[in-house]
Each structure stands twice: as C-alpha cells, then as structure tokens.
C-alpha positions as CSV (number, residue, x, y, z in Angstrom):
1,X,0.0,0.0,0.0
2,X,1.4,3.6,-0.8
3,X,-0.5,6.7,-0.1
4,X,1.1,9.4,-3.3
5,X,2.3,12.3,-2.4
6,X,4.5,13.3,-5.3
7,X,2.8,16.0,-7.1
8,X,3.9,14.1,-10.5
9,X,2.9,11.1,-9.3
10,X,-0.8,12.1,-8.6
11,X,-0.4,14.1,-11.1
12,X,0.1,11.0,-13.6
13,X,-2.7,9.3,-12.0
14,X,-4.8,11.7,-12.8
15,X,-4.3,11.4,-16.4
16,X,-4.5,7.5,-15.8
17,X,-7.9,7.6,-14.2
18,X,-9.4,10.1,-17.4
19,X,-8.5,7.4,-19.5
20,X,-11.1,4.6,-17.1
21,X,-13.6,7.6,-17.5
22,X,-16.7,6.8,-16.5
23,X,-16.2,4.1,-13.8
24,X,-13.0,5.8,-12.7
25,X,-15.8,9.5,-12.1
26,X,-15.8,9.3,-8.3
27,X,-12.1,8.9,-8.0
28,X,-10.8,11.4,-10.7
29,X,-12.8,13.8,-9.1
30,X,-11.5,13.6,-6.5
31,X,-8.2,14.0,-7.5
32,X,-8.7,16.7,-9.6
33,X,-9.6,18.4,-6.3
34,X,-6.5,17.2,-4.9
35,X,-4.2,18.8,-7.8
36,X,-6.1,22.1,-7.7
37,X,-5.2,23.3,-4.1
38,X,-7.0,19.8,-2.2
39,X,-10.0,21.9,-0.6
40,X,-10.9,18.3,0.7
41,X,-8.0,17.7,2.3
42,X,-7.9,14.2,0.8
43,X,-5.0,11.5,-0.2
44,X,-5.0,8.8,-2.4
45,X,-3.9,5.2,-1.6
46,X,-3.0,2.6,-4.2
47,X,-1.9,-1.0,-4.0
48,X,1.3,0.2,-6.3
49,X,2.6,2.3,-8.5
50,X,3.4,3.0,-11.0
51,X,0.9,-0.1,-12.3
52,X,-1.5,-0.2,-9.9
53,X,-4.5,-2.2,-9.6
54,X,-6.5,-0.3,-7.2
55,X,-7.1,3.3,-6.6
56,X,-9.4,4.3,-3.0
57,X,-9.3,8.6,-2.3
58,X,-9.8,9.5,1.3
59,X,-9.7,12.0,4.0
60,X,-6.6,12.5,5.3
61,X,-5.8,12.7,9.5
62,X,-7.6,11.1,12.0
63,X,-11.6,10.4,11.3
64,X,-14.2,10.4,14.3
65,X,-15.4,6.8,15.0
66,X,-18.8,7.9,14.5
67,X,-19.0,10.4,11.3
68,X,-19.7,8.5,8.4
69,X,-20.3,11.6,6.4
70,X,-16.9,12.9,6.5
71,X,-15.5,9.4,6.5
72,X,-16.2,8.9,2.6
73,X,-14.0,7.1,0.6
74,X,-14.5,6.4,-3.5
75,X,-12.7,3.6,-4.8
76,X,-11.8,2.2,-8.0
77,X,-9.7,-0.9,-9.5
78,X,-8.6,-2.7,-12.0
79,X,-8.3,-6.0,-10.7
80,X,-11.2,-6.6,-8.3
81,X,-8.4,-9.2,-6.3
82,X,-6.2,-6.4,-6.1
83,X,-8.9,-4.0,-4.8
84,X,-9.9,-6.7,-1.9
85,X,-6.1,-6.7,-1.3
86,X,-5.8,-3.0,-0.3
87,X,-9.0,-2.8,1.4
88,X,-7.4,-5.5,3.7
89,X,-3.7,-3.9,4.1
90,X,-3.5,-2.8,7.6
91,X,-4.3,0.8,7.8
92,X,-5.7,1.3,4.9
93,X,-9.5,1.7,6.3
94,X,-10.4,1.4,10.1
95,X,-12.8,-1.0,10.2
96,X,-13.9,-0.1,14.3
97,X,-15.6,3.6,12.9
98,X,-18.6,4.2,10.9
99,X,-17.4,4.7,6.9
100,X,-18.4,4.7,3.0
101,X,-16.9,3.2,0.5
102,X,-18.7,4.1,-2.9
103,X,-17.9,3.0,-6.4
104,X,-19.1,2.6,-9.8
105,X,-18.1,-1.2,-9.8
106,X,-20.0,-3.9,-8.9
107,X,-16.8,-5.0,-6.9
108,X,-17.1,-2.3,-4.7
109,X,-20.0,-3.7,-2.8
110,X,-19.4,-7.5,-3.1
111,X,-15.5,-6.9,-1.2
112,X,-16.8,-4.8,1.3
113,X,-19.4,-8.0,1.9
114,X,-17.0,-10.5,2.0
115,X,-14.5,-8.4,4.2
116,X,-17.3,-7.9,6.5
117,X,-18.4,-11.0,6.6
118,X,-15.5,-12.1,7.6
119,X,-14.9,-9.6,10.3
120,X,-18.5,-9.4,11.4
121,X,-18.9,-6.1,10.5
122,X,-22.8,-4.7,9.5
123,X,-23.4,-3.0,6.6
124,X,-26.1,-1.3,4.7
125,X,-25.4,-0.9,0.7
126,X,-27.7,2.2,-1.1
127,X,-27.8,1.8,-4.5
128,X,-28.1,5.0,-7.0
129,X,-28.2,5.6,-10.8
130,X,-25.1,7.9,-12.0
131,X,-26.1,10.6,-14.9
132,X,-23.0,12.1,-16.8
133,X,-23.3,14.7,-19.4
134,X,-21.1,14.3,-22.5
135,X,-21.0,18.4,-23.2
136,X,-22.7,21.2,-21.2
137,X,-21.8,23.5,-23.9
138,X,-24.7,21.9,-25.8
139,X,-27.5,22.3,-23.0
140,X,-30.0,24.9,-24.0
141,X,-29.6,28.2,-22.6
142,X,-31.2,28.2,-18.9
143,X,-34.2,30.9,-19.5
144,X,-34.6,32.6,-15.7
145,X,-37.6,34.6,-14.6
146,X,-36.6,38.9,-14.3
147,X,-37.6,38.0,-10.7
148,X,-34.5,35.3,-10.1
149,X,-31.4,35.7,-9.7
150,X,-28.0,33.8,-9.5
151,X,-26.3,33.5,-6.4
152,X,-24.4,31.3,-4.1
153,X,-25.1,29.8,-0.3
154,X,-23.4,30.6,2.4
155,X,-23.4,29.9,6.1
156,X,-26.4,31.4,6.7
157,X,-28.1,29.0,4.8
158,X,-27.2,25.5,6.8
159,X,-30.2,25.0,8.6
160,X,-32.4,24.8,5.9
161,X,-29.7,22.6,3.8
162,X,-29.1,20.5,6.8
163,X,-33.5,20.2,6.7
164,X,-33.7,19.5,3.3
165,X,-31.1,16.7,2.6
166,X,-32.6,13.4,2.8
167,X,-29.1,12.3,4.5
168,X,-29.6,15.3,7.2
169,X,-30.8,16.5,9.9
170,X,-28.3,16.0,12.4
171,X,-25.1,18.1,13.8
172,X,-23.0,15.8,11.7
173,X,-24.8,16.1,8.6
174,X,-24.5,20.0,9.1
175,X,-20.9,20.0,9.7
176,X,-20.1,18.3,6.8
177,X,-22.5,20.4,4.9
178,X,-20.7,23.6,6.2
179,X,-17.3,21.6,4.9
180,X,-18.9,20.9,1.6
181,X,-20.6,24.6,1.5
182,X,-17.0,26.2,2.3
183,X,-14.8,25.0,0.1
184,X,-16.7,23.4,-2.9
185,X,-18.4,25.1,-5.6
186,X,-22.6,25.6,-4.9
187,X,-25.2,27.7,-6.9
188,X,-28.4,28.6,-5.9
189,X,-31.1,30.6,-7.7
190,X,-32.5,33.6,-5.7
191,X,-35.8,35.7,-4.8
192,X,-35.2,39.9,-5.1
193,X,-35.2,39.4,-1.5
194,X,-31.8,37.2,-1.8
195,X,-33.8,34.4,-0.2
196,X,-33.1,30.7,-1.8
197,X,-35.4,29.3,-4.4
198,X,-33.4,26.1,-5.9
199,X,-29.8,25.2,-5.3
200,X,-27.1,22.6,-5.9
201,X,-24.1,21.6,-4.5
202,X,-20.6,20.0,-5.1
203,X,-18.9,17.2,-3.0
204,X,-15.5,16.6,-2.5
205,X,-15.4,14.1,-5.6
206,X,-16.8,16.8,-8.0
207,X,-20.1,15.0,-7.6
208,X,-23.6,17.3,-8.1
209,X,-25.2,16.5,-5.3
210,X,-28.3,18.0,-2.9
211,X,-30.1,19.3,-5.4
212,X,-33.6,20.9,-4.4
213,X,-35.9,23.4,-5.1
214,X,-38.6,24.5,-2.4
215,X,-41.7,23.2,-2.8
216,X,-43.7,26.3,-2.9
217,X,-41.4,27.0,-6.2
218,X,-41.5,23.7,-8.3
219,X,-42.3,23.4,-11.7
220,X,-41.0,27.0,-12.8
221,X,-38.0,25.1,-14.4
222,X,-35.6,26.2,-11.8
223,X,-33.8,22.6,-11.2
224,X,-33.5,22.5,-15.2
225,X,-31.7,25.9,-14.6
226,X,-30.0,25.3,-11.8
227,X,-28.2,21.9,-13.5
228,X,-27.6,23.6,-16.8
229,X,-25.5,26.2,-14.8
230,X,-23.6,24.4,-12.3
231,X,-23.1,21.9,-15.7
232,X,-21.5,25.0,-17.3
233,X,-19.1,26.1,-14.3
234,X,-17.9,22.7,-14.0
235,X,-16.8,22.2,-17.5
236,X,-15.3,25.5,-17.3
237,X,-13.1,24.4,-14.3
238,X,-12.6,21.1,-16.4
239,X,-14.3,19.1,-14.3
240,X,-16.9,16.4,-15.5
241,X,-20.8,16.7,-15.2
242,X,-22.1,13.9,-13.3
243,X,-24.1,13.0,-10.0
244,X,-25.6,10.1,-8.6
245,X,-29.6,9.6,-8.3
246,X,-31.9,7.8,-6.5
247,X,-33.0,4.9,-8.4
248,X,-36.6,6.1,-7.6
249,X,-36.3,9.7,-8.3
250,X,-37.9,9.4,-11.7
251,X,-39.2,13.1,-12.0
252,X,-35.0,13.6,-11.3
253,X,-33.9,11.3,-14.2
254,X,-36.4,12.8,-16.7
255,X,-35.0,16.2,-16.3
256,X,-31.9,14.6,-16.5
257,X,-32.6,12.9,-19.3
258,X,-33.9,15.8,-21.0
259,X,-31.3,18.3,-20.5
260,X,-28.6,15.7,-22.6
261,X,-27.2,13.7,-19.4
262,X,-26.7,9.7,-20.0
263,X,-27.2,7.0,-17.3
264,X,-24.2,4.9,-16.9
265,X,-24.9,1.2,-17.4
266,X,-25.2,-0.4,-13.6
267,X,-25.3,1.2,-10.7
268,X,-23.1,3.1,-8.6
269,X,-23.5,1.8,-4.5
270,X,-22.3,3.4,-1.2
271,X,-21.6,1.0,1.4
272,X,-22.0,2.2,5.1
273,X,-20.0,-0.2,7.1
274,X,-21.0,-0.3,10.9
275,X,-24.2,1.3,10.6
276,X,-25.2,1.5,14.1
277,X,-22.4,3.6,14.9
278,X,-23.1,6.1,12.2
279,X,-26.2,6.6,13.7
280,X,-25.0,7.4,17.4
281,X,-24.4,10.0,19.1
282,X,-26.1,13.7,17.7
C-alpha cells in the first residue's frame, strides 16, 4: 500500500484515471480536487505504482469513529483481487468507525461484503443511478424569470440545507455540509429578496449533489436551470458533469434525461459499514 504524495505522481494518475472515464468519475474527481489546491483535504492510496491495480481517495488525518459523512472514501480498481487486497492492508480503512466506500463497480460492494463477513462487520449498501453529461456546452440556454437571480449559499443558509437533505438532519450532517458549502463550488437561484429558491451543491469528488428546489417553487423550471449552470461552471473548471440519483427519483432522471445527461450502465452503490455507529451520538 502507498499513499502518493508526489505532485507528479498524482499528477500522472490523474491522467490515468481520465483514461477509465466513466467508472474511474468518483475517484478522478477527487483528484482533480486534490491537484487544484486539495480543498478536501484528501489523499489517495493505491496498491502500487506505478501499475496499480486499485485506486481508493480518502480524507486525510484522523476520522471520528462515529461520522460516516466525512469518513467517505470512492474507490476504484482494475483487478477486483487487487482492490480486496488493499482494502485488507492494515491501515488502509479502520474497520472499528462508521465509513463509505462508494464506487461505480459492482466490486465495490461485493468486497466490502466479504470483508465484513468475515470480520462481522454490518453493513447497509444504497444503491443509486449515476447521470453524466457528454458536453454542457450543448445544453439549451437556462431561461430565468426577471424575478430570479444567480447567487451562491453561504453559512447562513445551513439549517435549511441540513433540513432538506434526505441524509440530514443532524449536527454531523450539518458539519459536513458547512465543509462541503466552504470549500466546494454551490449555486443557488434567488428571490429579489436574496432568499433561496433552488440550489445545488458539489462534493468533495466533483459530484452534483443536494439538489432541491422549495416546494412552494417547483415546476418554474428552476432545477432544469440550476443543473444547466452548475453543468457549465464545472466544464469550465474542467471538471466532469455527473451526480448520482436515487434509483426512484424518476421526476429527477427525466429532467436529466432531458437536458442531454446519460445513465451509466449499472449502478453506482455506497456501502455504510458499521451502521449503528453512524447513527450514534447527535
């Protein structure tokens, strides 16, 4: 196991993990974040180098036993033995705390099942459609109400984030969301009063994520706005377009569908391991 360092080195793997494009999305995000300043404050561990097998990005330091929001790790491989391999190197993960792993490999959920099978670890596997776009220069031209306006959150705005994320509603959920809000790129679409209509963040792996419009403000084609935007910036930083969606969501998928964005073939699936102690504590 060998965590990179080497600004070459990562680097290198950068371009190595833009050629595996799409399954490699998570992980190439998140290096991209870590060649442009790492506002994550992440690392990346492979199982060697410079032919490596398997690729997992996590935080760096010490994780809390019970945060499984900040303890978020995307992985990738390409040799599913090899991937099993690193995930068992001692300290590598820390099997005692609350973590995700989350991939776009099938691979990515049957190791963590056989590693905690083994180790009697519980986990709980969620299971979401990824949409990526192929060119936000082609998305038609968002069309905003003289009323709206373009803006960005800020910390003022963390309760009702922390409220309206299916995955919130806790001090840990907000704290991650104030991490997320602070140093990743977010867009929101604004009243003349400067109040939030329809927003969208970014994640540490480049991923859209907590989209949402208020309900007293659907169908007024904010979302459609909203995606086409943030779609823009993020091809403008370089940075592909893509997000993960709840394999339910269908009103979500249309409007993904719509604006150009293609569902990757299977399924991309975050594994909690040791559920019950991401859920202690407040």
């Amino acid at each position: 196991m060998l965590i990179l360092t080497c600004p070459a080195q990562l680097q290198r793997l950068e371009g190595a993990l833009r050629r595996s494009l799409p399954f490699s999305l998570p992980v190439h995000g998140a290096v991209m974040n870590i060649n442009r300043g790492n506002p994550g404050e992440f690392e990346v561990v492979v199982d060697s180098w410079p032919r490596f097998g398997a690729v997992l990005a996590r935080r760096s330091g010490e994780m809390p036993v019970d945060d499984c929001y900040r303890n978020t790790h995307a992985a990738f491989y390409r040799d599913v033995g090899a991937y099993r391999a690193l995930l068992e190197t001692p300290g590598c993960l820390r099997w005692d705390t609350a973590f995700h792993v989350f991939g776009l490999q099938e691979g990515v959920a049957t190791v963590s099942q056989a590693i905690a099978g083994a180790k009697g670890i519980e986990l709980e596997v969620s299971e979401y459609y990824t949409y990526l776009h192929p060119d936000p220069s082609t998305m038609p031209e968002p069309r905003l109400d003289p009323s709206v306006r373009v803006g960005s959150l800020s910390p003022v705005h963390l309760d009702l984030l922390n409220e309206t994320w299916p995955y919130g509603g806790n001090a840990r959920s907000r704290r991650y969301l104030a991490e997320v809000l602070g140093r990743f790129p977010s867009l929101c679409l604004q009243d003349g009063a400067g109040q939030p209509l329809c927003w969208a963040l970014t994640d540490p792996f480049g991923t859209g994520t907590h989209g949402y419009t208020l309900p007293a403000h659907r169908r007024r084609g904010h979302m459609r706005a909203v995606l086409a935007l943030t779609a823009r910036r993020a091809q403008a930083r370089g940075f592909p377009t893509f997000g993960h969606t709840a394999t339910g969501n269908r009103p979500m998928q249309r409007l993904q569908e719509e604006l150009g964005h293609r569902q990757l073939p299977g399924l991309c699936r975050f594994v909690l391991h040791n559920p019950g102690l991401g859920r202690a504590g407040p």
